[in-house]
N, C-alpha and C positions, 0 to 999 in steps of 0.2 A: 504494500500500500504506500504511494506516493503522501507525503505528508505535507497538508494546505499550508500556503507562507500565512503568516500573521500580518497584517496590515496593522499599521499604530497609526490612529487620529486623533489629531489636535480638538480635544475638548472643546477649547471655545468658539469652534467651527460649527456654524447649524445643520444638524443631519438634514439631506433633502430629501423631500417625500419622494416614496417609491424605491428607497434604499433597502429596506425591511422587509421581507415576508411575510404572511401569519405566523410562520411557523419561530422565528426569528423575534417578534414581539412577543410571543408564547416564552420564549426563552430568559427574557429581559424579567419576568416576574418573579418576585423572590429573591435574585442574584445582588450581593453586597456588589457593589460599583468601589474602582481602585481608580484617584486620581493622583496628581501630583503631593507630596508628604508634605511640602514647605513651599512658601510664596518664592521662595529661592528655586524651587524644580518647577513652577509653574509659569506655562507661556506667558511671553513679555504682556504687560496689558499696559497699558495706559490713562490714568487715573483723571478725570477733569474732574474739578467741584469739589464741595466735603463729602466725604462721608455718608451713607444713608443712615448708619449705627454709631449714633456720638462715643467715644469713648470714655468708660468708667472707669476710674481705679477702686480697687476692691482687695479687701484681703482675702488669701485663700483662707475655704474651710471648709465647704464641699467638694468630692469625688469630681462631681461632673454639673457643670453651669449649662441649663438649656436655655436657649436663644429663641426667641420668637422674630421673625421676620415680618411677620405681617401683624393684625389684629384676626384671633381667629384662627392661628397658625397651628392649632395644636400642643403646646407647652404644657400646658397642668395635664395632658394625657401620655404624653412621651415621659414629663417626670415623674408622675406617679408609675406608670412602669418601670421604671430605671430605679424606685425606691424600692417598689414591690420587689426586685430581682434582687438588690441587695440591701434585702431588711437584718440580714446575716452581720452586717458589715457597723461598727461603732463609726458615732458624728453622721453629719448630715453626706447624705446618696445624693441627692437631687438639689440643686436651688432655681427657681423660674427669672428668667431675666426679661424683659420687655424693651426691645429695641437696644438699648447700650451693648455694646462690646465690651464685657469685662476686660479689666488690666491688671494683673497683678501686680499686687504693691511691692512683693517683694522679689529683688533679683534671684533669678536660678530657680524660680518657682512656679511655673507656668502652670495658667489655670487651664483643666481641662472644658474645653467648650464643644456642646452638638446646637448647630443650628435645626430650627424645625419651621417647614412651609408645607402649604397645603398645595395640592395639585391642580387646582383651578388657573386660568388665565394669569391672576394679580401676586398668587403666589406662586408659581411658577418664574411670574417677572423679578417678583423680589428675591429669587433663590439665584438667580442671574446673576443679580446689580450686588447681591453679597459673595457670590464667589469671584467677583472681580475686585472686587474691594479687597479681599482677603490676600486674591492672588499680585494686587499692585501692593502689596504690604502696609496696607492703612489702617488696620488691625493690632497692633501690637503687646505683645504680652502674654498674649494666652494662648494654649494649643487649640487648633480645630481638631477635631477625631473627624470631622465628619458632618455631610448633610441630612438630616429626614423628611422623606415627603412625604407624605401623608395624606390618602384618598383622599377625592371630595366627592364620592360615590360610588356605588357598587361595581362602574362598569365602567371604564378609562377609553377614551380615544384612542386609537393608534397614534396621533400626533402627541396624544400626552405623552403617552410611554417614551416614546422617542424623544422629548424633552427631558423625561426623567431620569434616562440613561446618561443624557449627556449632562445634565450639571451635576447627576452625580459622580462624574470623571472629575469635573473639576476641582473637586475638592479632595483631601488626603480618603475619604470613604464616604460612601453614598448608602442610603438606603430604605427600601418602599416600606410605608405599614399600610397592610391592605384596609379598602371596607370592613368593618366589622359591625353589622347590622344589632347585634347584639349591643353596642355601646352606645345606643341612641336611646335605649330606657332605662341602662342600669352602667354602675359605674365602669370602667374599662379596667381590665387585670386581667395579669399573664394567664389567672386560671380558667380554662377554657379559650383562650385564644389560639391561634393557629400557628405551626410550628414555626413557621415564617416568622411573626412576631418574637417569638419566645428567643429565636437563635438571635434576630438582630439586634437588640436590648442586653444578651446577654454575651453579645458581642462588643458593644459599644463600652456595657464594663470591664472587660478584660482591656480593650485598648487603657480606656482611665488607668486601669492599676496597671499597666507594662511603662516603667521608669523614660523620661524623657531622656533622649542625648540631639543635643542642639548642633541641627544639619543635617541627620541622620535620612534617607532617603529611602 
């Protein structure tokens, strides 16, 4: 068997329709997205204007700082899972941020940060304008693990998915939490959620607790 080349594309390239298959979109669901580890491995970008995410400084104390992108984004449901999976764990699992980019106060101590967008149009846009931010280095201080998008209904466009794939390249890891129909009358937790959920949540704290080394790729 002849073995297919890999092709490598530049994240911040827009996929164009018709690239995809079904079968190809079928494939993109569930899958952790790998993109550049540090604004230093990520494509040149070019920064005009402030900022979307004023920067805060903060001291560390939590595990893992969730990041709201938008209003609406999802934050008190990705950090209440991220607390639920490590209830194990002394001090605080989770803290909710609201627009600010943490900074930590103190040198050598990088806070860990997941940003979280919803899959619709506007957060979609905002998961864009924050991995370019991140990637022109206007961000400073704290680690990204990573982006979460997060359904905005049972049944995703092909164009979504295709959007989803590619901002989650741009960032150090990407990754989808589906519909969970169930979370619309009662609270949302890992118990009875779908393995999808349960690995990427318990993914995103093993990155938190794997020690920083500054530049590491």
């Amino acid at each position: 068997m002849t073995d297919t080349p890999t092709t490598r594309v530049n994240p911040f390239h827009r996929v164009r329709t018709g690239e995809l298959t079904d079968t190809d979109v079928d494939q993109l669901r569930g899958e952790e997205f790998e993109g550049p580890a540090s604004p230093e491995h990520a494509p040149p970008v070019v920064r005009t204007g402030d900022p979307d995410h004023p920067v805060e400084r903060v001291t560390p104390g939590a595990l893992v700082y969730v990041l709201g992108l938008h209003g609406g984004a999802g934050v008190s449901t990705v950090a209440g899972l991220i607390r639920e999976q490590a209830s194990d764990l002394p001090g605080e699992a989770a803290r909710e941020l609201r627009i600010a980019w943490p900074r930590s106060s103190l040198p050598g101590m990088p806070i860990n940060v997941v940003a979280v967008a919803r899959t619709h149009h506007r957060g979609l846009q905002a998961a864009e304008r924050f991995a370019r931010a991140w990637a022109a280095g206007t961000l400073p201080g704290g680690r990204l693990l990573g982006i979460v998008l997060v359904d905005d209904g049972p049944q995703l466009a092909k164009a979504q998915l295709k959007s989803i794939e590619r901002i989650g390249r741009m960032t150090p890891h990407g990754w989808r939490i589906p519909w969970a129909e169930g979370w619309r009358l009662a609270e949302s937790s890992l118990k009875g959620s779908s393995p999808r959920v349960r690995w990427a949540i318990s993914r995103i704290r093993k990155l938190a607790q794997t020690p920083f080394t500054e530049g590491k790729k």
